[in-house]
C-alpha positions in Angstrom: 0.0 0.0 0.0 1.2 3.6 -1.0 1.8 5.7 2.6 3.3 8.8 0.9 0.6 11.8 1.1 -2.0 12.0 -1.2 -0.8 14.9 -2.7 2.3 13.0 -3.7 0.4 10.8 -5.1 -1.6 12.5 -6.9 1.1 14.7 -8.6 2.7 11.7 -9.9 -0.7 11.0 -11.6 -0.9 14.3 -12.9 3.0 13.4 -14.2 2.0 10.3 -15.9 -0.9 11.9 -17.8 1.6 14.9 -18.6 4.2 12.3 -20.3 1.3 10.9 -22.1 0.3 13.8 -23.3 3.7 14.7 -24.5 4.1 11.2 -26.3 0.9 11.5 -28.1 1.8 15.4 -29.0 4.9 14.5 -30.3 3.5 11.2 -32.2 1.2 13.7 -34.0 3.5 16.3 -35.0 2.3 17.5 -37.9 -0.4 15.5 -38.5 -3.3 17.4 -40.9 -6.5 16.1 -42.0 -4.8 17.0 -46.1 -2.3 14.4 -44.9 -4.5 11.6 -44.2 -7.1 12.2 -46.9 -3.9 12.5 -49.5 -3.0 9.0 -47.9 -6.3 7.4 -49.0 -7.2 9.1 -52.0 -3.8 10.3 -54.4 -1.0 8.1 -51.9 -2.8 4.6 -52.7 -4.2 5.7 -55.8 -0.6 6.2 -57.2 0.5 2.8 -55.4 -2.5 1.0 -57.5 -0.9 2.3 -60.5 1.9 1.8 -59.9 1.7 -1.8 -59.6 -0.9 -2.0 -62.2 1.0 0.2 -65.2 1.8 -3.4 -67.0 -1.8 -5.0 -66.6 -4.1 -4.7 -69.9 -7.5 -3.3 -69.0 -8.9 -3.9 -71.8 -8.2 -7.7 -71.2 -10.9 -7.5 -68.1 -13.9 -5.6 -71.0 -17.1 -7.7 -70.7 -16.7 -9.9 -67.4 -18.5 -9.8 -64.8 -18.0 -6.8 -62.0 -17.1 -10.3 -59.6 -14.8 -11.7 -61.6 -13.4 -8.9 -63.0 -12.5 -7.5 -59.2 -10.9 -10.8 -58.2 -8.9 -10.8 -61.1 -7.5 -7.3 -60.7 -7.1 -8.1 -57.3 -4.4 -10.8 -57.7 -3.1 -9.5 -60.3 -2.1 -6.4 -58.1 -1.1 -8.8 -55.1 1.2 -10.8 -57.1 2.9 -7.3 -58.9 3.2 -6.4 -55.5 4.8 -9.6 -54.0 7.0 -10.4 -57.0 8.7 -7.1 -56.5 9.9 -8.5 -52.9 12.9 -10.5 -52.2 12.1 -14.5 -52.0 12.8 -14.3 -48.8 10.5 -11.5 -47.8 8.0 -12.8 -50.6 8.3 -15.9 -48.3 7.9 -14.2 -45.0 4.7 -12.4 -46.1 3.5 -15.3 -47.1 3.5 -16.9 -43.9 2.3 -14.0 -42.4 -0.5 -14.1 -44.3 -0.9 -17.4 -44.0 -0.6 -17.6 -40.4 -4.0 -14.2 -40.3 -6.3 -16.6 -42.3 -5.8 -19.6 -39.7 -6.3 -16.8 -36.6 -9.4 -15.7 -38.2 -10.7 -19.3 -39.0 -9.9 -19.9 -35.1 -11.5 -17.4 -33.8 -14.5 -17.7 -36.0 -17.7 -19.0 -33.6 -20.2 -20.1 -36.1 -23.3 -18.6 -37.6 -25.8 -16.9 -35.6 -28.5 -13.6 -35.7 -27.8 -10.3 -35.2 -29.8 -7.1 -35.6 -29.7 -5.4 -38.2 -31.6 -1.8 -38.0 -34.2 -0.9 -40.8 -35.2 1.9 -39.2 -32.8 3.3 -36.8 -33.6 3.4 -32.9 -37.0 2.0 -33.7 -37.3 -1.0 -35.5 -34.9 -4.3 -36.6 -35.2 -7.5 -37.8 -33.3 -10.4 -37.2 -30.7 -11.9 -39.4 -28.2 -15.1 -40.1 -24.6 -13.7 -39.9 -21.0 -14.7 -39.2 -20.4 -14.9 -35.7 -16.7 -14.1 -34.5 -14.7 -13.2 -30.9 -15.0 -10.1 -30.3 -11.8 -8.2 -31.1 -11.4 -10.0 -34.4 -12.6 -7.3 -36.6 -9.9 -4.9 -35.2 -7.6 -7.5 -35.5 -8.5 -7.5 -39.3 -8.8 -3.8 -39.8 -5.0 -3.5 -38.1 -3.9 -5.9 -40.5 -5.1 -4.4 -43.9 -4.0 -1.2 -42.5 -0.6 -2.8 -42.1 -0.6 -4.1 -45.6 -1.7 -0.9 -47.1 1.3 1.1 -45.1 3.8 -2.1 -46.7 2.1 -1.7 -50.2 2.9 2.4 -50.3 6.4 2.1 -48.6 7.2 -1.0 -51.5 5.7 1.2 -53.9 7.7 4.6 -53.1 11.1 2.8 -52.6 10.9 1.0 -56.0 9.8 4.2 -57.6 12.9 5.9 -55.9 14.9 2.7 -56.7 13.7 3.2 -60.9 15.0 6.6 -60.8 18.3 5.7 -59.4 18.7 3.3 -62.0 18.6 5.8 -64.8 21.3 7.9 -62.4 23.5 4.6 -62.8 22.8 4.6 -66.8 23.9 8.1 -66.6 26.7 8.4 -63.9 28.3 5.3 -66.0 27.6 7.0 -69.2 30.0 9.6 -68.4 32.7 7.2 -67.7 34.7 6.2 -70.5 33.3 2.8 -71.7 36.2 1.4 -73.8 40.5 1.2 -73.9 42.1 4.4 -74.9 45.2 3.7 -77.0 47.6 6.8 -78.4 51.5 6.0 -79.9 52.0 3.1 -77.5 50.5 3.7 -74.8 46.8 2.7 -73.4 44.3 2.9 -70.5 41.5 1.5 -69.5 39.4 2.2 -66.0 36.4 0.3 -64.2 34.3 0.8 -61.7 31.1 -1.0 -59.1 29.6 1.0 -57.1 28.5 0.1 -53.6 25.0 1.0 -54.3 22.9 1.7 -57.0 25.5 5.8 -57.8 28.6 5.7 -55.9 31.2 8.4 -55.6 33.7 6.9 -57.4 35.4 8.3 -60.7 37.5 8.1 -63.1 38.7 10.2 -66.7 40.9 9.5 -69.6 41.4 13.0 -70.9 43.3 13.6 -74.6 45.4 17.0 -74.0 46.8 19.4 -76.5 50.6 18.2 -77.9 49.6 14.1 -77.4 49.6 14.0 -74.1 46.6 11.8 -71.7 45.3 12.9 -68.7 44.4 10.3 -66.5 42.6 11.0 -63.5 40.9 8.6 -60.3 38.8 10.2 -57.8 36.6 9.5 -54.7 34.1 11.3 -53.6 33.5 11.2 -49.4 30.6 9.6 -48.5 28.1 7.3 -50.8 24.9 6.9 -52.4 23.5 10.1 -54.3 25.1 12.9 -52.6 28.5 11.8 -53.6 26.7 10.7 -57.3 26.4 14.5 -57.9 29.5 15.8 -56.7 31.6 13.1 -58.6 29.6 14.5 -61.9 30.5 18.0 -60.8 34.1 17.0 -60.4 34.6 15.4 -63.7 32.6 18.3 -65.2 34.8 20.6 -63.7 38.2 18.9 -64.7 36.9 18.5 -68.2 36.3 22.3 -68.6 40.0 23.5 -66.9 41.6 20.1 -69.0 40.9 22.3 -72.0 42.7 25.9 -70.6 46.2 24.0 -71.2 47.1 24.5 -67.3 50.0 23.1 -65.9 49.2 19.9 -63.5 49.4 22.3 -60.3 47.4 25.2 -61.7 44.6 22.7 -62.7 45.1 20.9 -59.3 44.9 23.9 -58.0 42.1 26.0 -59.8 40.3 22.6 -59.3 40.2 22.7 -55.8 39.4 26.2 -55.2 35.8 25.5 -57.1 35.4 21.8 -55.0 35.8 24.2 -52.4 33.1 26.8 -53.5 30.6 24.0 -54.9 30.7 21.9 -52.2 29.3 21.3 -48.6 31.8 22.0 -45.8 31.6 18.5 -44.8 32.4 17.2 -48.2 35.6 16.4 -50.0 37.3 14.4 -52.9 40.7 12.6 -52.9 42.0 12.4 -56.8 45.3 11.6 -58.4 45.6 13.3 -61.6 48.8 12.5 -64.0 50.0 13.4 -67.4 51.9 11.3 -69.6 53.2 12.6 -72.7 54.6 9.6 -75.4 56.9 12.3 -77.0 59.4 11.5 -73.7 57.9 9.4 -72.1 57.6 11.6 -68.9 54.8 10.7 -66.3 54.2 13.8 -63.9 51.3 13.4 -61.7 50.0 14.7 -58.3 48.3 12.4 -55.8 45.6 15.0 -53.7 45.1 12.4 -50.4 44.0 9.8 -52.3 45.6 6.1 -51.9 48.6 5.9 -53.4 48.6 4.2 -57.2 51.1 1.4 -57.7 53.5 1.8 -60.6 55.2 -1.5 -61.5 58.4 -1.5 -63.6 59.3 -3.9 -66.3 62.1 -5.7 -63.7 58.9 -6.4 -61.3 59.5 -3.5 -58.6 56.6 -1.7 -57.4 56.8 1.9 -56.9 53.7 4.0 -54.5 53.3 7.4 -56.2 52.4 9.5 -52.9 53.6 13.4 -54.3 51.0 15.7 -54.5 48.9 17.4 -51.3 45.6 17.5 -49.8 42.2 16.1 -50.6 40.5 18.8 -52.9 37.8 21.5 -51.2 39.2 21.0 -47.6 41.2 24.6 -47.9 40.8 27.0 -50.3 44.6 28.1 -50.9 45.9 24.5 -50.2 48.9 24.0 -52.7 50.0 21.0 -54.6 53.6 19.7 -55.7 53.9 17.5 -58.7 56.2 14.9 -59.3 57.8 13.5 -62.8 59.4 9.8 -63.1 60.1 8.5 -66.3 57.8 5.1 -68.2 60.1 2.9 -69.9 58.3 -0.1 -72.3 56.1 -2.5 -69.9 55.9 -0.3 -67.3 52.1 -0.4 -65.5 50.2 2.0 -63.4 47.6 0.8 -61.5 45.5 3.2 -59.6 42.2 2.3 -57.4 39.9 3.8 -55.0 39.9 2.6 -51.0 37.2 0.8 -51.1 39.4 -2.1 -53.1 42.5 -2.4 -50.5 39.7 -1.8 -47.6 37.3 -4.2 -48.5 36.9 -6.6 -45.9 35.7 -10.8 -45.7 33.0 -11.9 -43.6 35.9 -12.1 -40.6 37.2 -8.2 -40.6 40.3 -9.5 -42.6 40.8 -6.4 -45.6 41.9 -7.5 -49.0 45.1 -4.6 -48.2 47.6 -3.3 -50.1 49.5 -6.9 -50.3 46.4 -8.5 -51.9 46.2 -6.0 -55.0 50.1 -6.7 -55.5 49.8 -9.9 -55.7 47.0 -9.6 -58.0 49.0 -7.1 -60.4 51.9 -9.6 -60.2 49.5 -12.3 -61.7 47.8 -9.8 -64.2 50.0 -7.6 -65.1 50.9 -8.7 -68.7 46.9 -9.4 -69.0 44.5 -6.5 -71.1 43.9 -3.9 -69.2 40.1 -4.7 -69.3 41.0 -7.9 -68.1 43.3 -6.4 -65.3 40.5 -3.9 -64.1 38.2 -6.9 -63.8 40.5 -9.2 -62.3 41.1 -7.1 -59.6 37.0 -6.2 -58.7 36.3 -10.1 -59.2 38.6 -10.5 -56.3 38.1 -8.2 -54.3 34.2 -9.0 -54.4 35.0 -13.1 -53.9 37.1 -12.0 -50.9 34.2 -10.0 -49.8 32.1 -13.2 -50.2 28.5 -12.5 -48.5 29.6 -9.7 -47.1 28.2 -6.3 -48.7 30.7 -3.7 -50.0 31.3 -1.0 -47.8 32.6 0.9 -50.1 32.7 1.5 -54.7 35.6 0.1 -56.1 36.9 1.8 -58.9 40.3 0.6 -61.1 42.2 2.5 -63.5 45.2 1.0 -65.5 47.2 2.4 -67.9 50.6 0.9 -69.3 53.1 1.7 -71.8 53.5 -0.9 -74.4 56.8 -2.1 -75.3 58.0 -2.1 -78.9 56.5 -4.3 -81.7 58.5 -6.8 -83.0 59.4 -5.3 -86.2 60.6 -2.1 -84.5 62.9 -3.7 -82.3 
């Protein structure tokens, strides 16, 4: 029994209602009569379409209204259950499954009720189905459940469309094929975690002969870093063609990440020039990881010159460096997401894994190369999801032909 005063008590009452209050204030935030009519009128009437944008009406002309219902009906419930994962097709099954036998359970039999013919005076008795009491909340809770399921799977697939055509696009910008000038080629590829990623890459022909190659990665994932990795490339496309050296464009590039962007937003890049006149490789590595350059004789060089991550500072400098290809040589530059990918144990694929693969590949195509190295990573990621894109770009100087030697 409670001893403490009654006022005591009764202020903790009062404190009780007051939380409830609060919960059921906050709950509601928001909440307009617009937003629940919208819900039941434009919301599911989209979601019906949605799901029904393949079906042929005219296919349902001349049956009856019965029939014709039923067969819209599943129709819609198998457009909407075929867009689900087996294994969430499954578990709505069963769920589903498992309402019908609670209702059969807690069906009674048939008996009369009353209905009114006219109200508060006169009613007549009638046969009905008789069920526990509860059961018809039970059953509006669950369509009301399905309806909230049907407009979330409808909106996230509609989102899910329109990310798709981002891919078609962000990939679209990326070259698609080997570049090949006087002896030397490059080729990149790229997965991205999700649907966009922030990864990029460019094969850029400057004026005089020489190629720009360029690997960059974006912070972050998903569609934020989508759009800035299209501004970056867009950006470096536009000062490629103003014949800057590599540290004006470096840095005339990073002065407009850092106008363009978010504060909380940067992108690591290596940008390098090689010119087939001499031969001369002079490139600047802006934080990202360091590209791998492996000689002829089998040593691996890390090319770590350069600076900062672009848009972290807006006067940050850059320093380039210059090293010289001879025939055979083989650049290999990736994004982290291929040295930090990690198995199902924590164990990343590191820095020693992608050498060993370039060791193995390295006289392969550089298509071949590119794809090598995201087949592994991936396999070493085995059921694990990617944390991160992975993004490849190779580029090698071929040795002499035979006839030219």
């Amino acid at each position: 029994m409670d001893r403490r005063p009654c006022a005591l008590r009764i202020l903790d009452v009062m404190d009780t209602d007051r939380r409830e209050d609060d919960f059921f204030e906050v709950y509601t935030r928001d909440l307009t009569g617009e937003d629940v009519q919208r819900l039941f009128t434009r919301d599911a009437r989209d979601a019906y379409r949605f799901f029904t944008r393949h079906i042929d009406e005219g296919a349902f002309a001349g049956l009856p209204p019965l029939q014709r219902f039923t067969l819209r009906a599943r129709l819609v419930f198998l457009a909407f259950t075929l867009k689900l994962s087996p294994a969430r097709r499954a578990l709505f099954g069963i769920a589903l499954v498992a309402t019908v036998v609670g209702l059969i359970e807690l069906f009674e039999g048939i008996g009369l009720i009353r209905v009114p013919v006219v109200p508060f005076l006169v009613s007549i008795p009638l046969p009905s189905l008789v069920w526990s009491d509860g059961t018809g909340w039970l059953a509006i809770g669950f369509v009301l459940v399905n309806l909230l399921v049907l407009l979330e799977v409808a909106d996230r697939l509609s989102l899910k469309n329109d990310l798709e055509v981002a891919r078609e696009i962000q990939l679209a910008m990326l070259p698609q094929k080997t570049h090949a000038i006087r002896g030397l080629e490059a080729a990149g590829r790229t997965r991205p975690a999700n649907t966009v990623g922030g990864d990029c890459y460019d094969i850029l022909r400057l004026p005089e002969g020489r190629l720009l190659l360029m690997l960059g990665d974006v912070s972050g994932k998903g569609s934020p870093a989508a759009l800035l990795m299209a501004l970056a490339i867009a950006m470096l496309r536009t000062l490629a063609a103003e014949n800057l050296t590599l540290v004006g464009l470096m840095e005339r590039l990073n002065r407009l990440v850092y106008e363009q962007t978010p504060g909380s937003r940067f992108i690591t890049m290596f940008v390098a020039a090689i010119d087939p006149a001499t031969w001369t490789l002079t490139y600047i590595n802006a934080g990202q990881t360091p590209p791998l350059l492996r000689r002829r004789t089998g040593a691996i060089e890390a090319l770590t010159t350069g600076g900062i991550a672009l848009g972290m500072f807006d006067r940050a400098t850059y320093k380039a460096a210059e090293l010289t290809l001879d025939p055979g040589d083989l650049l290999v530059t990736y994004s982290d997401g291929v040295t930090e990918a990690e198995s199902p144990t924590g164990v990343p694929f590191d820095e020693i894994g992608l050498r060993r693969l370039i060791e193995t590949h390295h006289s392969d195509r550089l298509d071949d190369l590119g794809e090598a190295i995201v087949a592994a990573v991936v396999a070493h990621a085995d059921s694990a999801r990617l944390a991160d894109d992975l993004t490849v770009l190779a580029a090698r100087r071929l040795p002499p032909a035979p006839a030219d030697a």
